[in-house]
C-alpha positions as a Markdown table, in Angstrom:
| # | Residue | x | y | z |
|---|---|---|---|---|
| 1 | Unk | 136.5 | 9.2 | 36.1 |
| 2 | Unk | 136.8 | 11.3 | 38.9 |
| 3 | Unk | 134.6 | 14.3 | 37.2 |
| 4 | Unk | 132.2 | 11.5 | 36.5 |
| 5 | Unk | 131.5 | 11.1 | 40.7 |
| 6 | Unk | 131.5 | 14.9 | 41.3 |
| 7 | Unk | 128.3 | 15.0 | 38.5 |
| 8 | Unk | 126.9 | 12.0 | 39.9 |
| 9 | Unk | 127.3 | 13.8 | 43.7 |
| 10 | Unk | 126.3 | 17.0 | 42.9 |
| 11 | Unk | 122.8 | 15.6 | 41.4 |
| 12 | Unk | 122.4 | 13.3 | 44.1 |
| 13 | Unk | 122.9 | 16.5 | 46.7 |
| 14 | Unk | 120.6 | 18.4 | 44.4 |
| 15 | Unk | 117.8 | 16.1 | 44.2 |
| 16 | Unk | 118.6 | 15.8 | 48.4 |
| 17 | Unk | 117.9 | 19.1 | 48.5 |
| 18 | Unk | 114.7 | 19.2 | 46.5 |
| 19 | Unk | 113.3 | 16.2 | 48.5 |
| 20 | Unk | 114.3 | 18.5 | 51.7 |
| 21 | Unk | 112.0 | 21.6 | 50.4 |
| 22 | Unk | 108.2 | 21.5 | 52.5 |
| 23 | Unk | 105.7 | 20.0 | 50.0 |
| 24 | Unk | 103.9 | 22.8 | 50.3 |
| 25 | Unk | 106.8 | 25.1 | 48.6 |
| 26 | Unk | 106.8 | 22.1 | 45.7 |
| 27 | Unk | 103.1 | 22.3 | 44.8 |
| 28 | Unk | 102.2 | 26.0 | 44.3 |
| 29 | Unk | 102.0 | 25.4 | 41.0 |
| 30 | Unk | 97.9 | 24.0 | 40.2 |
| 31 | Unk | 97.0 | 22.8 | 37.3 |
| 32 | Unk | 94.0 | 21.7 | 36.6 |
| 33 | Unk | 92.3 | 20.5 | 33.0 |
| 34 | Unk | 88.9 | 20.6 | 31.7 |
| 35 | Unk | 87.1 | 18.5 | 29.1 |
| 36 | Unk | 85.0 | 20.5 | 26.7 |
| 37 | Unk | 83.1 | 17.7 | 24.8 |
| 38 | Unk | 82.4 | 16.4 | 27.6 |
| 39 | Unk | 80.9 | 20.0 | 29.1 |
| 40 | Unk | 79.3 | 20.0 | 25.7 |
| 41 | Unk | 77.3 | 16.2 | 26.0 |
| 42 | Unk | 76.6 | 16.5 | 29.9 |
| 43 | Unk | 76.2 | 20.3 | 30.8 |
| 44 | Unk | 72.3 | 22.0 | 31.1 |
| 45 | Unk | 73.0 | 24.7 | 29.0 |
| 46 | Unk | 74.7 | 22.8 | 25.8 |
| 47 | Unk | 71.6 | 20.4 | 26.0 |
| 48 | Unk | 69.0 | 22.8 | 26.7 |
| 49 | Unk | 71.0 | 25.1 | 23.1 |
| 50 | Unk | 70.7 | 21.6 | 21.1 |
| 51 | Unk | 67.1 | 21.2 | 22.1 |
| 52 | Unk | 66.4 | 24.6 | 21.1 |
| 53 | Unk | 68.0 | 24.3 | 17.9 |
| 54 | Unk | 65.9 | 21.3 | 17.1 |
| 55 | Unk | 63.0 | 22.5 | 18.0 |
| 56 | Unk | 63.8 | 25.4 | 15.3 |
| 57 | Unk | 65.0 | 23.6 | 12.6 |
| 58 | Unk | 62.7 | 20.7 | 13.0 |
| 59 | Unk | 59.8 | 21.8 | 10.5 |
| 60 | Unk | 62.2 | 22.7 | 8.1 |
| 61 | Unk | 64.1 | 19.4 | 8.0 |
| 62 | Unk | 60.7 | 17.4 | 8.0 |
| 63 | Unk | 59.6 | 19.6 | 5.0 |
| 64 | Unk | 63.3 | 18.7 | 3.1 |
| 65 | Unk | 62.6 | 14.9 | 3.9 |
| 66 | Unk | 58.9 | 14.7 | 2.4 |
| 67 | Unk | 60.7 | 16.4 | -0.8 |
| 68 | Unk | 63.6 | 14.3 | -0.8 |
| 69 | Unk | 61.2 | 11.4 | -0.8 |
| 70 | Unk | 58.5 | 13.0 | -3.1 |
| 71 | Unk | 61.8 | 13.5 | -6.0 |
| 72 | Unk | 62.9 | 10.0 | -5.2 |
| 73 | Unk | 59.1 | 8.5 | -5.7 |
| 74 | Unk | 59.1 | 10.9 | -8.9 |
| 75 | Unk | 62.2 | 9.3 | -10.0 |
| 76 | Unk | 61.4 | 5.8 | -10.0 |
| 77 | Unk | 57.9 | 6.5 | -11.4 |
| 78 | Unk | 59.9 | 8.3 | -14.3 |
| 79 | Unk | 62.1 | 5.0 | -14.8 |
| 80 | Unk | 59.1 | 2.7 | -14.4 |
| 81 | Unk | 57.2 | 5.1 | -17.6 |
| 82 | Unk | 60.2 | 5.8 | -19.5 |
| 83 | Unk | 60.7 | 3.1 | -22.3 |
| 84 | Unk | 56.6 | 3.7 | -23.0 |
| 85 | Unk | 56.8 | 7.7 | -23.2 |
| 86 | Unk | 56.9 | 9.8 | -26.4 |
| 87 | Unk | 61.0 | 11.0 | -26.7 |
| 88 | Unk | 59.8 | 14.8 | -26.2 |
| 89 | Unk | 57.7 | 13.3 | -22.8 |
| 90 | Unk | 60.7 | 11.8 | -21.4 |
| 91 | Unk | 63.1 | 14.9 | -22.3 |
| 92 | Unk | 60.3 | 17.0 | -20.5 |
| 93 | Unk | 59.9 | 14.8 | -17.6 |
| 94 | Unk | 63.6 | 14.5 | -17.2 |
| 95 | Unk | 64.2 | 18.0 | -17.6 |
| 96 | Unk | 62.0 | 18.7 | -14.8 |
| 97 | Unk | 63.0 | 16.0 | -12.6 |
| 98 | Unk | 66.8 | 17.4 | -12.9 |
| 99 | Unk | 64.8 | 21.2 | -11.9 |
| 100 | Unk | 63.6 | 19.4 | -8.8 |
| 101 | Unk | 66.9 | 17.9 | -7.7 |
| 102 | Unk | 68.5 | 21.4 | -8.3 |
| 103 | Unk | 66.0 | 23.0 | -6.0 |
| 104 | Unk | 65.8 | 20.2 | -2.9 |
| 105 | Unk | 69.6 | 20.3 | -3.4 |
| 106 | Unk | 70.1 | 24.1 | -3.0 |
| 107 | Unk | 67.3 | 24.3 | -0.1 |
| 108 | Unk | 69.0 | 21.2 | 1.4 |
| 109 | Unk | 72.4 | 23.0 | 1.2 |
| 110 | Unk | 70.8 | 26.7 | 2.5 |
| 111 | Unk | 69.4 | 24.4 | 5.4 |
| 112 | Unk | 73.0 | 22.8 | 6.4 |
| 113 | Unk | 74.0 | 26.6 | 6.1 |
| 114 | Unk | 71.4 | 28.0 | 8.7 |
| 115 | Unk | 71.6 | 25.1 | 10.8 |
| 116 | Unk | 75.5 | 25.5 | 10.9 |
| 117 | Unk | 75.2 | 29.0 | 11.4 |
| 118 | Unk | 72.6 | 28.5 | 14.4 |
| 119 | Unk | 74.2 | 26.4 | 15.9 |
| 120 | Unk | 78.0 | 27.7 | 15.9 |
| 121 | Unk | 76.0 | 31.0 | 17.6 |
| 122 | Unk | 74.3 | 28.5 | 20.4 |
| 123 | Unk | 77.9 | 26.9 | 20.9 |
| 124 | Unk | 79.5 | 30.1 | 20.8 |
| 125 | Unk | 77.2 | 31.5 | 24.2 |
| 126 | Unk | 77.9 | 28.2 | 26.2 |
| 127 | Unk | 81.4 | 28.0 | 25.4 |
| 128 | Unk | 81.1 | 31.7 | 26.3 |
| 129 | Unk | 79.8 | 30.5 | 29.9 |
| 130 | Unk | 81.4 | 27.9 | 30.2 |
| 131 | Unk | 84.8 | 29.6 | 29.9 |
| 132 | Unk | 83.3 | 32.6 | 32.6 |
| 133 | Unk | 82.6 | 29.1 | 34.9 |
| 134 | Unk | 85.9 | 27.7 | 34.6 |
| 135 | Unk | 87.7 | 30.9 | 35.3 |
| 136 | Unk | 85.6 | 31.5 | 38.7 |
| 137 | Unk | 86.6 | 28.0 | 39.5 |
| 138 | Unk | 90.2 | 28.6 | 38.9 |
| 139 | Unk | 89.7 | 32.0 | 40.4 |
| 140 | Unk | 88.2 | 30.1 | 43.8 |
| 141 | Unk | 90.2 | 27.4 | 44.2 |
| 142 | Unk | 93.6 | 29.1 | 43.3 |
| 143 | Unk | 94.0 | 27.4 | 40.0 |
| 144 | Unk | 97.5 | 29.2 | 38.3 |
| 145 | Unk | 97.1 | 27.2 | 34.5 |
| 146 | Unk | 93.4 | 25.5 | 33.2 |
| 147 | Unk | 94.1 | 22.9 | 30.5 |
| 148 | Unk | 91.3 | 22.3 | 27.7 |
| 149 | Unk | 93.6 | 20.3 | 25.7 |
| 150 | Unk | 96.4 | 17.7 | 27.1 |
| 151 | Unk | 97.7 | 14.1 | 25.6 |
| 152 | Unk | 97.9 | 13.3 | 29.3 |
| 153 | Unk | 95.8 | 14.4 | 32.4 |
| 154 | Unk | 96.0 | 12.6 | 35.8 |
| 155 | Unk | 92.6 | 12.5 | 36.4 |
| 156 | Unk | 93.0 | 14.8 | 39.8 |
| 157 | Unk | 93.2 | 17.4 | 37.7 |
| 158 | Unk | 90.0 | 16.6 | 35.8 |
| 159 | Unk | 87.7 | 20.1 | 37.2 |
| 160 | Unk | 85.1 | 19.7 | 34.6 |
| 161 | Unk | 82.4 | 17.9 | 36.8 |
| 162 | Unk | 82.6 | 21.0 | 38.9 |
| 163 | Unk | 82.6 | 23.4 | 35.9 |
| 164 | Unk | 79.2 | 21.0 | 34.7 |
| 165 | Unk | 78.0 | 21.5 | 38.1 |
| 166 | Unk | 78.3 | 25.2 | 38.0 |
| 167 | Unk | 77.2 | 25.8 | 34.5 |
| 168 | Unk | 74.4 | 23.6 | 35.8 |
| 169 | Unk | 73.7 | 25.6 | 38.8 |
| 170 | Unk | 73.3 | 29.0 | 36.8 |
| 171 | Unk | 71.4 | 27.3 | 33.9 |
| 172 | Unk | 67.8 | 28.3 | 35.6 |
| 173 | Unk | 68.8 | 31.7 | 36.8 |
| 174 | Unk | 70.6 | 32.7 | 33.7 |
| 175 | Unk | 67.2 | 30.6 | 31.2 |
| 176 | Unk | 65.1 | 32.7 | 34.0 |
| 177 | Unk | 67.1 | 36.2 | 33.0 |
| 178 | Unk | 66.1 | 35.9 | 29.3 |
């Protein structure tokens, strides 16, 4: 019992103590966290790289959608005029339907591949930047740890409307530079 008060006294004089150190001296340690979805949805360069990559992929995709819908059309033409077609007609028609499909479903998977490509490259240069912005803001404001993923942030932590704000900043000198 009586080793029981000395641990319950020597934590009380501990945490005494603690309270008794300057606040100052408690919070040298800053921490602060950064969101990078929401960089991604909200920031000038992320939206300025999707627009880009829409604008280059755009014909392409319009050209897979008018085959898509000229192989569907096809299709259902070929299943309206089957029962009344010749048996070597329908194996031909079929045969060549099945060719189509083949070919809108490799260019369909070569577009996914380029688009996915493209666009990992985009992400890659403003994640690049965004990262150069978040470590002149920790570098500025005396930042020791940056957070990108947490279960938990108190939201005065939160820096990423002033890493937006930067990345923001240098979007038109940096779009200018190119």
């Amino acid at each position: 019992m009586n080793h029981s008060y000395r641990a319950v006294g020597a934590l009380l004089l501990s945490l005494s103590a603690l309270a008794a150190v300057p606040a100052h001296a408690q919070e040298s340690f800053r921490i602060g966290f950064v969101n990078p979805d929401r960089v991604l949805r909200e920031a000038q360069p992320a939206k300025a790289a999707q627009a880009k990559l829409e604008a280059e992929f755009l014909k392409r995709e319009r050209d897979l959608a008018s085959q898509g819908e000229a192989l569907k059309a096809a299709s259902e033409k070929f299943e309206r005029e089957a029962p009344t077609l010749a048996e070597s007609q329908r194996t031909a028609r079929q045969r060549a339907l099945v060719d189509q499909d083949r070919e809108f479903q490799r260019k369909r998977r070569e577009f996914q591949e380029d688009l996915n490509a493209r666009k990992n490259e985009e992400l890659q240069q403003v994640y690049d930047r965004a990262n150069r912005v978040v470590k002149q803001v920790a570098e500025s404001e005396k930042y020791d740890a940056i957070l990108q993923e947490a279960i938990y942030i108190n939201p005065k932590h939160d820096i990423t409307e002033k890493v937006i704000k930067a990345l923001n900043a240098a979007a038109p000198a940096s779009a200018g530079a190119k």
